[in-house]
N, C-alpha and C positions, 0 to 999 in steps of 0.2 A: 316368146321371150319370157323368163323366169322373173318376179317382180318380188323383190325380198321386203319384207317390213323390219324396223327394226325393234328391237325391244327397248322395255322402257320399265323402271324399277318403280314400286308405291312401299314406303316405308311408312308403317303404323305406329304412334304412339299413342298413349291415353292418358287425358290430366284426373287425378283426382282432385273430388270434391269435399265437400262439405259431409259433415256426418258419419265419417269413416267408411265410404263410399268410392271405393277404385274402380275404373275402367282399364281393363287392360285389353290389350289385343290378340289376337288368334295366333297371329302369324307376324312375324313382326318383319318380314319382307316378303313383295311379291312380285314376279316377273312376271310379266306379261307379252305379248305381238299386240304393234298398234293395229285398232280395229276390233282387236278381241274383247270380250267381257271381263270385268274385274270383279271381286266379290271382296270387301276391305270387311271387319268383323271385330268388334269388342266384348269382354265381358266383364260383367259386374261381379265383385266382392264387397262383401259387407252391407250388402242390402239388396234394392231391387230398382227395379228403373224406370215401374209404372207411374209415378209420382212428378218424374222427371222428362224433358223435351233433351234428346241428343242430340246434337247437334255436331255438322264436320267441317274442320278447317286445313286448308292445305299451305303450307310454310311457303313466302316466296324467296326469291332469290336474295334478299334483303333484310331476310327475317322476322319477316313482321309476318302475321295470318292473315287469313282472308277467308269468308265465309264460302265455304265450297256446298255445302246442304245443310240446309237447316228444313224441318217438315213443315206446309203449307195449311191450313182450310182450305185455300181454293186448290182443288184437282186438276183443274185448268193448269195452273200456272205449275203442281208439279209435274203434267203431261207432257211436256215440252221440252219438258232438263230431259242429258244424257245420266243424269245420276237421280237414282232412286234409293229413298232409305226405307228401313222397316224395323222398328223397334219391339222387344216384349219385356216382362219383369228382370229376363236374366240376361239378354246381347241386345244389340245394335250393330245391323250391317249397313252398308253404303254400296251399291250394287252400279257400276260405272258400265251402261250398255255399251258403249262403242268406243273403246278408248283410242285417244290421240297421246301426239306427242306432247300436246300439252296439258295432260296428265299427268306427266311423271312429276313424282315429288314425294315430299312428305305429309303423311295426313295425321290430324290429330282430334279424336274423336272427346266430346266433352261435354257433361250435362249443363244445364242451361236451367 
């Protein structure tokens, strides 16, 4: 028997910040299959983002955020999430190993 997964949409935004410092996004939708990898991706204008902690939030249904990654000290506690971020001077990605349906939504990547 054939088992379909359904797809499910990640919509990227970026807030700017402080100091003429924009985040924008790569792509600014992604489809995916639940189960699949997601890779979500921002990048900086007007400066750099080694000074800065990124951080990602996803809209809910009510519109309010909620903190979906923020990066850790303890490795422990990032080992464990299904999402991993990786930041350098110029992007910030949010790397979603196994995605579900409660996933989909909009994310919004933002310095901190």
């Amino acid at each position: 028997m054939l088992r379909t997964c359904p797809l499910f949409h990640l919509t990227v935004f970026c807030a700017e910040v402080s100091l003429g410092i924009l985040l924008e996004p790569d792509t600014k939708t992604l489809t995916v299959l639940v189960g699949e990898p997601a890779t979500l991706r921002c990048s900086v204008t007007g400066g750099d983002l080694k000074n800065y902690q990124v951080s990602w939030y996803k809209k809910t249904e009510d519109s309010s955020l909620i903190l979906a990654y923020r990066p850790s000290n303890n490795t422990n506690e990032d080992s464990r999430s299904n999402f991993k971020g990786n930041t350098n001077a110029s992007k910030s990605q949010l790397d979603i190993q196994r995605t579900t349906v409660e996933d989909a939504g909009t994310y919004y990547c933002a310095c901190d």
